[in-house]
N, C-alpha and C positions, 0 to 999 in steps of 0.2 A: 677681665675677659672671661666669658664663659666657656664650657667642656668645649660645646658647639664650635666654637670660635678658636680655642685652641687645637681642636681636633680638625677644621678647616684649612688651617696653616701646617699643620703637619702634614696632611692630605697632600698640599699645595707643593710641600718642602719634595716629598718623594715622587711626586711628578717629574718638576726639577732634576733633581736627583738623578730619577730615569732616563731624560732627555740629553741628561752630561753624555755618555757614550755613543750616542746617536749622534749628535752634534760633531762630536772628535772624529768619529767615522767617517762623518759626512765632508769633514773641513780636510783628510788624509785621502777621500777618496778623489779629488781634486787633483789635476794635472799642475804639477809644480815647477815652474816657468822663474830663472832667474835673469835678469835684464841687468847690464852693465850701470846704466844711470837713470836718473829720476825720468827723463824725457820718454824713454824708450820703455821705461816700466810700465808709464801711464797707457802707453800702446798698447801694448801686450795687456794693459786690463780692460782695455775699450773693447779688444777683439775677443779679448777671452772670455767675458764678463762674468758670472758665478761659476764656470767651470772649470777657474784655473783661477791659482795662488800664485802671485806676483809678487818678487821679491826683488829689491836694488840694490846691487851695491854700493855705487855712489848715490847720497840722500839727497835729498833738497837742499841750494845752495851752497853745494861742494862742485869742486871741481875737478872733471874725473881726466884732465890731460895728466897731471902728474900725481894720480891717485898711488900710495900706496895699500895694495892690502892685506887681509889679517887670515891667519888660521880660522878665523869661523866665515871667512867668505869661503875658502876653499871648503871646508862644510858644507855650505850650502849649496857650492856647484856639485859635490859627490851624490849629494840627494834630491839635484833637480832631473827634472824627465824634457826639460828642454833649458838651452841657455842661447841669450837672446843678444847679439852686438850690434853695433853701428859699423864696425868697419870702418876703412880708407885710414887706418892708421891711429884712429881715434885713442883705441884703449891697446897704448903700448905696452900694457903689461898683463893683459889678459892672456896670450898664449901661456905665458911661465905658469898665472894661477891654473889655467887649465891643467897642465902638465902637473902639475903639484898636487891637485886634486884628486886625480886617477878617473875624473869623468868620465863614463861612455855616452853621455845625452847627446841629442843631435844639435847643430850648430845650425843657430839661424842668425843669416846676416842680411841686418834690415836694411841697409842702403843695396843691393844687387839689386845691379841694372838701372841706378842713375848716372845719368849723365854727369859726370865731373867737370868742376872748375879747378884752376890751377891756383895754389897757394903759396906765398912765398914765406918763405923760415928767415930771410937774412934781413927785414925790414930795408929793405930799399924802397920797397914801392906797394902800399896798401892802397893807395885807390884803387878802388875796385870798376872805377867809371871803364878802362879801358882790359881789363885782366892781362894785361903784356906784364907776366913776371917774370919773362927771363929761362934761362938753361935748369937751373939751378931747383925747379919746383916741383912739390910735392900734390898731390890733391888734396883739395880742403876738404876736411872731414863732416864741417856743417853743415850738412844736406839738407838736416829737417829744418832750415829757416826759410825754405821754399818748398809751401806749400803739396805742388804738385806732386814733391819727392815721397813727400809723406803719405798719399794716395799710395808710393811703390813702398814705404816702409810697411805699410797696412798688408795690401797682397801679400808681402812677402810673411810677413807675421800669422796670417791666415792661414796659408800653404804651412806652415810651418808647425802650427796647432792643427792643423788638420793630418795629420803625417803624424804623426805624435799622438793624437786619440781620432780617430776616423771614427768613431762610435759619436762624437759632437761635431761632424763636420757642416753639417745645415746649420749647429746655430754659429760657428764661430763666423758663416757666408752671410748671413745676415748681418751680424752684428757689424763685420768687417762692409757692408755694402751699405747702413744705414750710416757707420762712422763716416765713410766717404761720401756722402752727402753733405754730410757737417763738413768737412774741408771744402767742397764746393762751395758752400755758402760761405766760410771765412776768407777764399780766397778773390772774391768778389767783392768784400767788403774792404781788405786792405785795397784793393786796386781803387775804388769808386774816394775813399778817404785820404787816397796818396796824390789823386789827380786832382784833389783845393786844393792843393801845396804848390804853389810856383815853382817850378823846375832851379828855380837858380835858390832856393833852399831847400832843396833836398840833397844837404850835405850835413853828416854831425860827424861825431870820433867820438871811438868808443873805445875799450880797453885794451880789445885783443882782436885779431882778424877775424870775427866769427862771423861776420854777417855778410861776406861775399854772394850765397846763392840770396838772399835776400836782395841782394844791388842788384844783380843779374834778371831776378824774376820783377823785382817793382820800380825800377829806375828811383832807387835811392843811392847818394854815392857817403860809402864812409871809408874813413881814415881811422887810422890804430898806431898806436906807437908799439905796441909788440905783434909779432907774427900770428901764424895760424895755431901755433900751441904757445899756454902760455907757463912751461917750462923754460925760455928764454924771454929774460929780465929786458928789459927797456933798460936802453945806456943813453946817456947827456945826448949822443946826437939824435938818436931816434928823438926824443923832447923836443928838441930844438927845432928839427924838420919839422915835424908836426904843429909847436906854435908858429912857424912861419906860413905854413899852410894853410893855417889858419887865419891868419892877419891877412895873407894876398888873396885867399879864396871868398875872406867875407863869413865863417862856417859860424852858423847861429848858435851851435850848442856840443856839449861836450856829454857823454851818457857814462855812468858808473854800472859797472855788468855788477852784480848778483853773488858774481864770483870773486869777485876781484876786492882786493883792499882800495878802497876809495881814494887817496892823498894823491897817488900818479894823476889822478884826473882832477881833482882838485887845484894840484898842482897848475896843471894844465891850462885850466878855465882862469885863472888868478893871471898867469904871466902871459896869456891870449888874449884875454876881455874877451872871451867868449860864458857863455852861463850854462851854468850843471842843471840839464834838463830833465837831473830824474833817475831814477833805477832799473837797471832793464834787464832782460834775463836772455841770458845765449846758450849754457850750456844746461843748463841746471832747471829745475822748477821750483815754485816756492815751499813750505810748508804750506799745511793743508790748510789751515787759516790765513793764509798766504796772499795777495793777489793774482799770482801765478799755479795754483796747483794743478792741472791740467795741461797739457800740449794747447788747445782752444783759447783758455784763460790766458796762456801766456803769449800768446801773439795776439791777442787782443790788450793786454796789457801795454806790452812793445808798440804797437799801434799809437793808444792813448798817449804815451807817452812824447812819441815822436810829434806825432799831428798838434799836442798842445805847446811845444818847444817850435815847432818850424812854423806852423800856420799863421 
């Protein structure tokens, strides 16, 4: 290699070099935005897009009903400039981290102002076909598996970085008014994909109660052998109900969530004769090489899944 040529790459090297401080600046001068779970993350980065640093605490394919967390989450909530929940009971243990943390960021809660469905904790009755569950219910925390809701997790997310840096509030209005166009379009597409499906199979069972606003907004009906969190275990009778259910209702398919250790379902589909339709995602998103890494991806995944099991 000649002078030229080494004298070019060094040239090259303090460029570089230069740009490292500029870069850090630039990546620090960013609104720092921490979201409870992978779902709500991806939000906060659709709405934020380059002007705010998104951070999860619960990752892809974790499940944040009975997360616990670590001394560097509460770090992270000390040095974020907003923190981002789901609400309705979702992340039971997010107030303590708060408090443990000494936060003062402002609190945005992304489900305000959905309409609630009622959940039930004591597995008597997951069909979701009639939502009669009883004295005894709690609201179901799974808002964003309808659609609609997530148009109000967006708003809310919007107002929320906007409140928080008003020096980017046009673009976080856009981004948040271009994203919800994208939900218009997906929410079109599950309805137009759901109505080939004959109404007397739109039935599966999945792991855990997650998909009640999904039953509610697309006239799908499922069944669970555990409740709306699944910090409480499936016992012999919930099973039992559940293959019997299965056997009198006909139900074509059984779905293993994302989160969930597989065998309860496996289980399932073996002493039902019903067949394991697949993997699906309720609370969580994939990795980023994932099928699911996105909120959009992942109800188009769920879709695929379902319409190639029921149709």
């Amino acid at each position: 290699m000649g002078w030229f040529g080494r004298r070019g790459i060094a040239a090259a090297l303090l460029v570089l070099v230069g740009l490292a401080p500029s870069l850090a600046a630039a990546e620090d001068a960013k609104l720092k935005a921490v979201a409870t779970f992978s779902i709500l993350a991806d939000l906060v980065a659709q709405v934020g897009g380059d002007r705010v640093a998104v951070t999860s605490l619960v990752g892809p394919d974790a499940d944040a009903h009975g997360y616990a967390p670590t001394p560097g989450d509460a770090r992270k909530l000390a040095e974020a400039n907003l923190i981002v929940v789901n609400g309705l009971g979702f992340e039971g243990w997010m107030e303590r981290l708060i408090k443990a943390s000494g936060s003062k960021a402002p609190l945005v809660v992304a489900s305000k102002n959905v309409k609630t469905i009622a959940g039930s904790h004591d597995h008597d009755d997951h069909d979701h076909g009639d939502h009669d569950h009883g004295e005894g219910d709690h609201a179901d925390p799974h808002a964003w598996q309808n659609v609609a809701n997530v148009k109000l997790y967006v708003a809310n997310i919007r107002d929320g970085l906007t409140a928080a840096d008003p020096a980017n509030a046009a673009l976080y209005t856009a981004n948040a008014a271009a994203y919800t166009q994208k939900l218009d379009a997906l929410d079109a597409e599950i309805r137009a994909a759901l109505a080939a499906i004959p109404q007397e199979r739109r039935r599966i069972i999945t792991t855990h109660d997650s998909f009640g606003y999904f039953s509610a907004a697309y006239g799908m009906r499922f069944l669970a052998p555990q409740g709306i969190s699944t910090d409480s275990e499936a016992g012999p009778k919930d099973v039992a109900r559940i293959i019997r259910q299965i056997r009198r209702d006909k139900v074509p398919a059984v779905f293993v969530e994302s989160i969930a250790d597989p065998r309860l379902m496996q289980q399932i589909a073996r002493e039902s004769g019903a067949k394991v339709g697949g993997r699906i995602y309720s609370d969580a998103l994939s990795a980023p090489g994932g099928p699911a890494p996105g909120y959009l991806e992942m109800m188009r995944s769920n879709l695929t899944a379902f319409r190639e099991a029921l149709s």
